[in-house]
N, C-alpha and C positions, 0 to 999 in steps of 0.2 A: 401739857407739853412735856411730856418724861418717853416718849419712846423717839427713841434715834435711828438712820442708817448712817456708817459711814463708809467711804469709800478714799483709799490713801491713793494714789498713783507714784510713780517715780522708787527712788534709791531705799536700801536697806535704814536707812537714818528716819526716813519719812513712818515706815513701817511700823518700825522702833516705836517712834515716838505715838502713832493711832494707837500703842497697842495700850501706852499709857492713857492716853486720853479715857480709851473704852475704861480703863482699869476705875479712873477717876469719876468717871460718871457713874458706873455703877456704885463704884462706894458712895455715892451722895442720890441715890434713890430713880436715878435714872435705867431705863431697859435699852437694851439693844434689841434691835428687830432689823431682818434681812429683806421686807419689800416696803417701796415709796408708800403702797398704799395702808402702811398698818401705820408708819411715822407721824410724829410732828415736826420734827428736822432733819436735816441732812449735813452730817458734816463731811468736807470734800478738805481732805487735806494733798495742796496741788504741787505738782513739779513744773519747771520752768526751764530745764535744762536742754531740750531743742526746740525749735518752733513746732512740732509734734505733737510734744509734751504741752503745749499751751492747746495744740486745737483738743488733743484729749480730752481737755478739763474743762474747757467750753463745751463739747460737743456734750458730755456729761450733765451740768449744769443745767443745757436746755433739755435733753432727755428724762430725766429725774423729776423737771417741774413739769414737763407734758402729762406723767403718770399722776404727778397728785397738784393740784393747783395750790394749795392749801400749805405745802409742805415748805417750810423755812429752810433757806440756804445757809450754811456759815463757812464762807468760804477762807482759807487759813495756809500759811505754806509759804511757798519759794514765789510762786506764782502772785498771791497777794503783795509778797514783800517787792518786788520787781517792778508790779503793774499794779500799784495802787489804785490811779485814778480810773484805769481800765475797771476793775473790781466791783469800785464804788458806782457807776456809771451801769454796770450793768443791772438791768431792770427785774432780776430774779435773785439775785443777791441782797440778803438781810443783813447778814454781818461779815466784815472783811478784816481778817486777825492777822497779823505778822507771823514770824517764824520764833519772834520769844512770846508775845501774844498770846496763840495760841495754850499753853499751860496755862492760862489766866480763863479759859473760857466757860469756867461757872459765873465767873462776872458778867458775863457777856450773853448767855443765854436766853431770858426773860427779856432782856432791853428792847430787841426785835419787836415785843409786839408792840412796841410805839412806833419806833424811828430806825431807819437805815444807820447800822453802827460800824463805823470804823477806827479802828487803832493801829497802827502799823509803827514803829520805832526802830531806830537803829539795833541791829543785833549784836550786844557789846557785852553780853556774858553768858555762863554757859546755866541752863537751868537746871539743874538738879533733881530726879526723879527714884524710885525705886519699884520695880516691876518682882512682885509676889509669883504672879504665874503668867505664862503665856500660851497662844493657842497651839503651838506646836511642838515638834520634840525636842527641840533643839532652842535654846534661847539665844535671845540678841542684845548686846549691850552697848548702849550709844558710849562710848570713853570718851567723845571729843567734837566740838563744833567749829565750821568754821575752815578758812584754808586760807594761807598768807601770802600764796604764788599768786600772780597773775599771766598765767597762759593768756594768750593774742587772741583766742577764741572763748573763752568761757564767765560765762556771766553768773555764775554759783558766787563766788565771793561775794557781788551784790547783795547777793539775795539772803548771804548767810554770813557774811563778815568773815573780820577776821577768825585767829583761832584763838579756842577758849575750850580748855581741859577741864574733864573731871576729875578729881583728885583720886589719887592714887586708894587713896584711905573709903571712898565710896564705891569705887569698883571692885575692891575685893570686897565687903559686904556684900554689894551687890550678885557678885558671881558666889559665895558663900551660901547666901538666901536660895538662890536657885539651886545649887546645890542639895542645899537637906532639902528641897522640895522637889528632889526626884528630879532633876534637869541633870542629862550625865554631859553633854555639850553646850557650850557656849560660844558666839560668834564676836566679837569683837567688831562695832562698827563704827561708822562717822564718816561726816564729810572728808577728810584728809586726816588718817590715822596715823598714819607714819608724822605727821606735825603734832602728833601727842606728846605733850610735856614741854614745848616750847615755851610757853607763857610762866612756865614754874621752873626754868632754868634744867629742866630733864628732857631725858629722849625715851621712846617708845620701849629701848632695850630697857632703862630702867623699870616700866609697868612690866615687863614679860616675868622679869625677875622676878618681881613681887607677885605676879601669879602662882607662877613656879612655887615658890616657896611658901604662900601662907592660903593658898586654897586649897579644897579638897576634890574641886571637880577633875573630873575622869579626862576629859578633852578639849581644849577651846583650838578655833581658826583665827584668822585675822580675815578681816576686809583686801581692799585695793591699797598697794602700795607702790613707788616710783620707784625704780631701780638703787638711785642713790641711798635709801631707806634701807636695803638689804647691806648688810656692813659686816666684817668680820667677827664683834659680838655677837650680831644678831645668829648669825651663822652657829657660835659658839653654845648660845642657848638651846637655839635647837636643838644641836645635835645631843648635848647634854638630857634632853627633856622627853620624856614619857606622855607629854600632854598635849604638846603644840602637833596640828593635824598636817602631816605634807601638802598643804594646797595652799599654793599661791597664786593672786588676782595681781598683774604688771601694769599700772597704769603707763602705757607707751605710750600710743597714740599714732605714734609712726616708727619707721623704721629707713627713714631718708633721711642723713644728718640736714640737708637744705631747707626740707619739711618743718624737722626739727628745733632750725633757730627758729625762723618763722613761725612757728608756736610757741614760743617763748620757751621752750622746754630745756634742759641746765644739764643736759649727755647728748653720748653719740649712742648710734647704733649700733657700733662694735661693741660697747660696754654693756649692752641688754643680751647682746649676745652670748657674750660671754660670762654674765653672770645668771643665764639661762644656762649655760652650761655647766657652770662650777654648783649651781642648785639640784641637776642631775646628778654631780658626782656623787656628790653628798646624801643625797634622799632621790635612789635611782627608778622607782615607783612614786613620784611626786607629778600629782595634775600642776601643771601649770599654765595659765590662761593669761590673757592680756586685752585689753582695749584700743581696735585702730579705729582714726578717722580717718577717712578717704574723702578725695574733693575736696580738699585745703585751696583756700584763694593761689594760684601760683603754683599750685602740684602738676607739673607736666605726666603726659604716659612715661618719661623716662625714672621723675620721681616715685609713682606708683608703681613702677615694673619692681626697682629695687627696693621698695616697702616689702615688695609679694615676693619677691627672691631670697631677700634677709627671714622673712616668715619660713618660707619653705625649707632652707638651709638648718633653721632652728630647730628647735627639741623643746618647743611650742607644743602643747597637750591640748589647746581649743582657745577659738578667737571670735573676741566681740568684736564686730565688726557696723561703723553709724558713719552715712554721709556728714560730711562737716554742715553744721546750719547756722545760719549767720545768727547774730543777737545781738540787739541795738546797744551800744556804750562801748561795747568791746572793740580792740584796737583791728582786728581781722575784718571786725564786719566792712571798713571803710579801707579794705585792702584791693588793690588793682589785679586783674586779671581772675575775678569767681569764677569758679566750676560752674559749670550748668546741670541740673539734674540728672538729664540722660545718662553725659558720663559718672556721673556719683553714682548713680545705679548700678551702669556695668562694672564699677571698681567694687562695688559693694558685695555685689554677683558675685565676680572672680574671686578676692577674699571666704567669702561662706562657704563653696564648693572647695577651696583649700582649706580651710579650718573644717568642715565634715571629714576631709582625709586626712589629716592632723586625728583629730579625735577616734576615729578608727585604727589608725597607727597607735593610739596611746593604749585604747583598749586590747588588743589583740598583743602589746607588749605587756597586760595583764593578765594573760591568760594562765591560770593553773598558781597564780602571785594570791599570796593573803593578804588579809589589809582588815580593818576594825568597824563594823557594822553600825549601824544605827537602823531600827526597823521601825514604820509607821502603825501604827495598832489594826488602821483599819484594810480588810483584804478589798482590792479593787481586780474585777476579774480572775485570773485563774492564779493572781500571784500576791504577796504582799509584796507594800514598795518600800525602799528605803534607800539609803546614802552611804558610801565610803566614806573613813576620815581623809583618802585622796581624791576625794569628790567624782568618784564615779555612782550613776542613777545605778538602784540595785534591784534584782527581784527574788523572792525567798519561797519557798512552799512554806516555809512552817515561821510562823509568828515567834516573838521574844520580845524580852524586853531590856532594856539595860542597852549596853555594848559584846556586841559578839563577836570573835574571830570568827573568821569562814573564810574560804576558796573561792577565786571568779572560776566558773568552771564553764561558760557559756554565752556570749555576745546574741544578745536579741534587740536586734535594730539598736537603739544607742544606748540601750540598759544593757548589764551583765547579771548572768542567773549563777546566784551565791552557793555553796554547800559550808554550812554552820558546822564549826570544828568542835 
């Protein structure tokens, strides 16, 4: 029982963390392998965050065990911690790990061949890992678990507690490590990033600091952050800083103050607005992207007209755009007047077709504009691929390695074709 697949679904934190897992089983004599039929287990590490995200991981679950009958489940995540008794109950599931759990899962591996294992416990500290290498070019750093808000709609805090930081003194090793091992980027991520340092009497501007100053790597990004999170320091660091990548992720959600309270959310929509504006001033080739839901319990066409009108009036770079989906516990689910699908669709619809022309407008505003390279090693079709540090898809004739300046000199469908300076 030493050869695995696994399969992560859901946010960059979940990622993160598979990557460590893989990391940990091979150092303890285990193989990875990419089909059911070569396995002995399967790890399914799940998301929970819409009712989607749960059929995902079901539909998975069953499809995996049709290929190999034989093949052990250990199913671990946001989705076990949430739905325990669901997990345990399911007749294809061997072991069912929580979300701190989970890092413990050499204890838990062998036990299978006896008995159905379950452990699942409160998630009330942050586990501590360190990641040597990873499979792509770009590393990812969990800094922080957990989220202390409780939005009217979101069932994450369940599933992942409160918040619980890594310390300051482990993430600069951590980005250090990657570092001398050839990582010229690093991503900073977690459940609610901007709540980093709350538990240790700090804020988020304090770790930037400390990157800033005691690492050597070449660039890092940030994750999803709420408006209120962008602050006059923060601003200040930036603009000071040679390292921090122009891309910002606005965890909004709307853009209708009425919306707004009703989500439990703690701004208006003028203030996104206009610190979507004052983030242009400042860093005038900055992607900047955001997260709506549309089909909130009580979102009228008039609420959604003025979500889609504040959007379009913005200086909004590309938009995620997810029907609201209920989730048992939370205070929205047992809210009067639900959306029906159909309308979630067509709001979903109208949203995407404005964010395509948003993102068009962002790239053709980069035309002939330089910006800092990152290229993939491997060529796929007639181009290599790779990424801005303003988070525009790239495409290159000629391979490198490291960070490059280069020229967008060309928009092909929603990539731009680079010329390396």
């Amino acid at each position: 029982m030493n050869k695995f697949i696994i399969k992560t679904f859901g946010c960059k934190t979940n990622q993160v963390e598979s990557e460590y897992i893989v990391e940990l089983l091979r150092n303890n004599g285990y193989t990875q392998v990419f089909s059911a039929l070569e396995a002995s287990f399967c790890i399914i590490n799940s998301c929970t965050v819409t009712q989607t995200a749960d059929r995902k991981v079901l539909s998975y679950i069953n499809s995996v065990k049709k290929k190999n009958e034989n093949l052990k489940i250990i199913l671990m995540g946001c989705y076990s911690q949430t739905h325990e008794k669901d997990a345990v109950c399911n007749p294809n599931v061997d072991i069912v790990l929580g979300n701190n759990e989970k890092f413990k899962i050499l204890d838990y591996i062998d036990k299978s061949k006896y008995n159905k294992v379950s452990n699942i416990f409160k998630v009330d500290k942050f586990e501590e890992f360190t990641l040597e290498e990873v499979s792509k070019t770009r590393a990812t750093i969990k800094i922080q678990d957990g989220c202390n808000n409780r939005c009217s709609y979101c069932i994450i805090p369940f599933a992942r507690g409160k918040v619980r930081s890594n310390k300051i003194e482990n993430i600069i090793k951590q980005i250090n490590i990657l570092s001398s091992n050839g990582y010229d980027e690093v991503v900073l991520t977690g459940i609610h990033i901007g709540q980093w340092g709350v538990d240790y009497g700090l804020s988020l501007n304090d770790l930037l600091y400390e990157i800033e100053t005691k690492t050597n790597i070449k660039q890092y990004r940030l994750g999803s952050l709420t408006p209120h999170e962008i602050n006059d320091r923060f601003f200040e660091i930036m603009i000071k800083s040679n390292k921090i990548c122009p891309h910002f992720h606005l965890s909004v959600q709307s853009l209708c103050d009425k919306t707004l309270k009703n989500m439990n959310r703690n701004y208006k929509a003028w203030e996104v607005i206009e610190l979507i504006s004052k983030i242009k001033f400042h860093f005038p080739n900055a992607f900047i992207g955001c997260d709506i839901i549309v089909g909130f319990p009580d979102e009228t066409d008039e609420d959604f007209n003025i979500t889609y009108n504040n959007i379009k009036k913005s200086k909004l770079s590309q938009v995620h755009v997810f029907p609201y989906s209920k989730r048992e516990n939370t205070r929205a689910c047992e809210m009067e007047n639900q959306i029906n699908l159909q309308i979630k669709e067509q709001r979903v619809n109208k949203i995407k077709k404005l964010s395509d022309e948003k993102h068009n407008e962002f790239l053709i505003s980069n035309l002939n504009k330089e910006a800092k390279i990152i290229i993939e090693p491997n060529k796929k079709g007639l181009y290599y691929k790779g990424l801005s540090d303003n988070y525009i898809k790239v495409l290159s004739k000629e391979t490198f390695s490291g960070i490059k300046n280069a020229r967008f000199e060309k928009i092909i469908e929603d990539k731009m074709l680079i010329k390396v300076l």
